[in-house]
C-alpha positions as CSV (number, residue, x, y, z in Angstrom):
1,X,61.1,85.7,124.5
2,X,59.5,83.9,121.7
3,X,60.3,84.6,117.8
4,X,56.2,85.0,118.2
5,X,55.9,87.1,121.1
6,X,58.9,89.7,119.9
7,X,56.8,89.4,116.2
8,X,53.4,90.6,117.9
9,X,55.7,93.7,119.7
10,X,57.5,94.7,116.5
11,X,53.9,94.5,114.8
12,X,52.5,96.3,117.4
13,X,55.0,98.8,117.3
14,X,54.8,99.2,113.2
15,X,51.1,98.7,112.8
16,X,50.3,102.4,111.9
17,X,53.2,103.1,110.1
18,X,52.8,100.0,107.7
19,X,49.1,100.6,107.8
20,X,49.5,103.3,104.5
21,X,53.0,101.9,103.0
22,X,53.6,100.4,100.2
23,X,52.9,96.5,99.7
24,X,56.4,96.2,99.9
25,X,57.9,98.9,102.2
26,X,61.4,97.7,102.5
27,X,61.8,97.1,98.5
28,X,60.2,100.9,97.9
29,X,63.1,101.8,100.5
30,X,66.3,99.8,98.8
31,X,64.6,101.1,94.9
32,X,64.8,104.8,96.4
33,X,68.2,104.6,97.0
34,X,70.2,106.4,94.3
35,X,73.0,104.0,92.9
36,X,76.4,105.4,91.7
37,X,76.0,108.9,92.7
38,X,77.9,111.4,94.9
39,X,81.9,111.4,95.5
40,X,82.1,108.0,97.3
41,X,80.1,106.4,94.0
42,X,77.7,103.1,94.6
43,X,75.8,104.0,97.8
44,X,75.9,99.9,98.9
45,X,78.7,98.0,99.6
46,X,78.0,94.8,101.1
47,X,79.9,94.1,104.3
48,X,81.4,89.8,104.8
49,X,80.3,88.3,107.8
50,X,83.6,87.1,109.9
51,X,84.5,83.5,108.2
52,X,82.6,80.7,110.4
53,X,80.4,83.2,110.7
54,X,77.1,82.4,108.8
55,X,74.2,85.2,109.1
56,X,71.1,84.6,107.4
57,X,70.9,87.9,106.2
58,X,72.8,90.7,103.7
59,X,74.4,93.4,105.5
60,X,75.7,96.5,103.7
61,X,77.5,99.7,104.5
62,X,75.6,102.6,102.8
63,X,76.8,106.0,102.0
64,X,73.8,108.9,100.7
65,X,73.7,112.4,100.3
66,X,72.3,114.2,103.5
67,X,69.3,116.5,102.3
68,X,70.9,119.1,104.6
69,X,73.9,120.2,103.2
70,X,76.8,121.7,105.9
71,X,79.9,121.1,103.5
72,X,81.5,119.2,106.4
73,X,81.9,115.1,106.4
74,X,78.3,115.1,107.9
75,X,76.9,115.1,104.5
76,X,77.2,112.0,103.5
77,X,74.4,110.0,105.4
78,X,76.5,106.7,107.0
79,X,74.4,103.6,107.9
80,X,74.8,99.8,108.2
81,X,71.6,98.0,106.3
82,X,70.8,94.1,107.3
83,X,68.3,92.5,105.4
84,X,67.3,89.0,106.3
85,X,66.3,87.3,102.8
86,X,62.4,88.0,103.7
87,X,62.0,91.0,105.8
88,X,58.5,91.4,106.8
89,X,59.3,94.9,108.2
90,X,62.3,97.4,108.9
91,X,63.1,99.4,112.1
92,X,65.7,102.1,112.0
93,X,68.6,101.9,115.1
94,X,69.6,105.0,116.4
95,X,73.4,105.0,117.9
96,X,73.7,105.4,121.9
97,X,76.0,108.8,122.7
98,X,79.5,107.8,122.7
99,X,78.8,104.6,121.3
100,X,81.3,102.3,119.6
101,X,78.2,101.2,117.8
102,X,78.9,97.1,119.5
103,X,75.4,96.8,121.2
104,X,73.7,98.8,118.3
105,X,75.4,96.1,116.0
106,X,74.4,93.2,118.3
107,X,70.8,94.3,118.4
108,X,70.5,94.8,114.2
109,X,71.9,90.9,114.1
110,X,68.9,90.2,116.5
111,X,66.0,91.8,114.7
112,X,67.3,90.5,111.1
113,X,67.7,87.2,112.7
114,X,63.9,87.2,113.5
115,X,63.1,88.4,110.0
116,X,62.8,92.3,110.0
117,X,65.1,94.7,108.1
118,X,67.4,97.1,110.4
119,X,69.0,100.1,109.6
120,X,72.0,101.8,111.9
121,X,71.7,105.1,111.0
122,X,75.3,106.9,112.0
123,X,74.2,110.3,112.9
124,X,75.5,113.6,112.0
125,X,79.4,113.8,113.5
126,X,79.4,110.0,114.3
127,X,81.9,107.3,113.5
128,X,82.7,108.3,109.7
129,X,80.8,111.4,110.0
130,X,83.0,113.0,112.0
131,X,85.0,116.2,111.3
132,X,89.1,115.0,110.7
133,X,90.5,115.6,113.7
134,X,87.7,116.0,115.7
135,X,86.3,112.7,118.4
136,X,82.9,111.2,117.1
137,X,80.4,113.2,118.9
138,X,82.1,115.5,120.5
139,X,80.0,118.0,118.4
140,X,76.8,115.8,118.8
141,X,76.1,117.1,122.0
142,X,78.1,120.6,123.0
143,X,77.8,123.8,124.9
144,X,77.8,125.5,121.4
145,X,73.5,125.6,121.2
146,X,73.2,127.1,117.6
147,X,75.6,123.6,116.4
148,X,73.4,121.5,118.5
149,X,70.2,122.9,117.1
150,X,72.1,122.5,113.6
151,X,72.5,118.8,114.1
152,X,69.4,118.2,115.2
153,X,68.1,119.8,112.5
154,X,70.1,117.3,110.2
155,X,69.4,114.0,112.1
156,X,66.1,114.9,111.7
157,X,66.4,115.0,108.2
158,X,68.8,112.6,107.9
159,X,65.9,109.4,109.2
């Protein structure tokens, strides 16, 4: 696929959501971000590519408060920001179940490679959002239905 082609699919694909943003979506986004606040303090801390690596784009690990509060290590919102030097859109990545995040990675380097801004959102019990103790998702997806419907609930909110 052509850098043009997959451009004309991600613009079809943002066209009405971009249609009432602001001139500059991605910079509302980053100034929206509080800086410094909550336990872990600054919310962006940018992440070195592997030497011999060169990426022509920033990525950063970001930490947030979750609007919906559980008092559990599910509310701090968990993500992994790449921004190519002039993104011309953003599309947030949502993790696989299970996932060891590898091809959710891969596919962020792709789309900042071809000039969009990508976001891996960790969801609620994920990776670093996971209960000590407890294996990441393991209380994504459970036979306990009121938990599941509580997650959901904070995914929602979370994105």
């Amino acid at each position: 696929m052509t850098k043009a082609t997959f451009q004309f699919l991600v613009g079809l694909l943002l066209a009405g959501c971009l249609a009432t943003a602001p001139a500059d979506p991605i910079a509302a986004w980053v100034a929206s971000i509080p800086r410094g606040t909550g336990p872990s303090g600054d919310a962006w801390t940018p992440v070195e590519a592997p030497p011999g690596t060169p990426t022509p784009y920033e990525r950063f690990s970001i930490r947030m408060d979750s609007p919906v509060r559980r008092a559990d290590a599910s509310d701090r919102i968990a993500g992994e920001f790449f921004r190519p030097a002039s993104p011309w859109g953003a599309i947030v990545v949502l993790p696989g179940y299970r996932s060891g995040f590898s091809v959710e990675r891969s596919l962020c380097d792709r789309i900042a490679r071809e000039g969009l801004a990508a976001f891996l959102l960790h969801l609620p019990y994920q990776q670093s959002r996971a209960e000590p103790g407890v294996e990441t998702d393991e209380w994504t997806i459970s036979s306990d239905l009121e938990r599941n419907g509580r997650v959901l609930h904070q995914a929602l909110a979370d994105i």
